[in-house]
C-alpha positions in Angstrom: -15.9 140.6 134.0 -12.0 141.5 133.2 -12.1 144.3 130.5 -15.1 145.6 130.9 -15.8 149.4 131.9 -18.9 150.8 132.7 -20.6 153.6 130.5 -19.7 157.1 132.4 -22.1 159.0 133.0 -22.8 163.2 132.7 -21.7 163.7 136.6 -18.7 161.5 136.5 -17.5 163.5 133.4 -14.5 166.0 134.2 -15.8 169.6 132.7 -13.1 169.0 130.1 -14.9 165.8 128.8 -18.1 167.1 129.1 -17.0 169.9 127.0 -15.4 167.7 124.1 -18.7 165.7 124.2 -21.2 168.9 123.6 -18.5 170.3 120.8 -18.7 166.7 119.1 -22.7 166.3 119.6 -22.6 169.9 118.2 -20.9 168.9 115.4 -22.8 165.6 114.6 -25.9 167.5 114.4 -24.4 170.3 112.1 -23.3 167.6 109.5 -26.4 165.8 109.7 -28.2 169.1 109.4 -26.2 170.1 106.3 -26.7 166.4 104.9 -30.1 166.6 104.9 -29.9 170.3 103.6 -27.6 169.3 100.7 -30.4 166.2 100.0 -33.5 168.5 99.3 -31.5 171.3 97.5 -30.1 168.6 95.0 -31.7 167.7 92.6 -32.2 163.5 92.2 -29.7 163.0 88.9 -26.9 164.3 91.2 -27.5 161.9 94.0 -26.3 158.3 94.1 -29.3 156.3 94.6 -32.4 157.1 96.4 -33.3 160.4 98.2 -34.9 158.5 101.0 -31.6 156.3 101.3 -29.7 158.9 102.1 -32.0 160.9 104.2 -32.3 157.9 106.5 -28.4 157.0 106.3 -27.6 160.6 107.3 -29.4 160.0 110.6 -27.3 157.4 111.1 -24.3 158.6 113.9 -21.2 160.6 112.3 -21.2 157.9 109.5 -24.3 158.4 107.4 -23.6 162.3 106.5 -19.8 161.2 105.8 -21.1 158.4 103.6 -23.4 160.9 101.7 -21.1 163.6 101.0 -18.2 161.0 99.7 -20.5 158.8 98.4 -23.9 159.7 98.0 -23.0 163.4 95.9 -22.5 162.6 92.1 -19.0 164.9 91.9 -18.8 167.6 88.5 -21.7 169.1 86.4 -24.6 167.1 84.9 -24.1 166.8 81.5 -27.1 168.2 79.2 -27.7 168.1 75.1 -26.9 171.3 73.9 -29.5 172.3 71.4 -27.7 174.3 68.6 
């Protein structure tokens, strides 16, 4: 097949690529990590949609965390009624 390339595996990496790919699996788990973080410590008014949405969608490659902190975060204070 013309254009096709096969999937490279660890040993034919060059210790430079190896290296960029821990540094991003590093950081894919970080966001993902502070995602789900930022999911239980806000509380559900603040969150666009289900809790369990997100929580799966952050699992989901580099994407799902993005999606959730542009997306998923209600931005600004939650208004309350003042009681005077």
């Amino acid at each position: 097949m013309g254009g096709m390339r096969k999937k490279k595996s660890w040993k034919d990496m060059t210790p430079g690529q190896r290296r960029t790919a821990i540094v991003a699996g590093v950081l894919e788990f970080a966001l993902m990590l502070a995602a789900q973080r930022s999911i239980t410590n806000t509380p559900p008014e603040r969150i666009r949609g289900s809790k369990a949405f997100w929580r799966a969608a952050s699992f989901i490659n580099f994407f799902g965390p993005v999606g959730y902190f542009l997306v998923g975060r209600r931005r600004g204070t939650v208004t309350q009624a003042s009681s005077r």
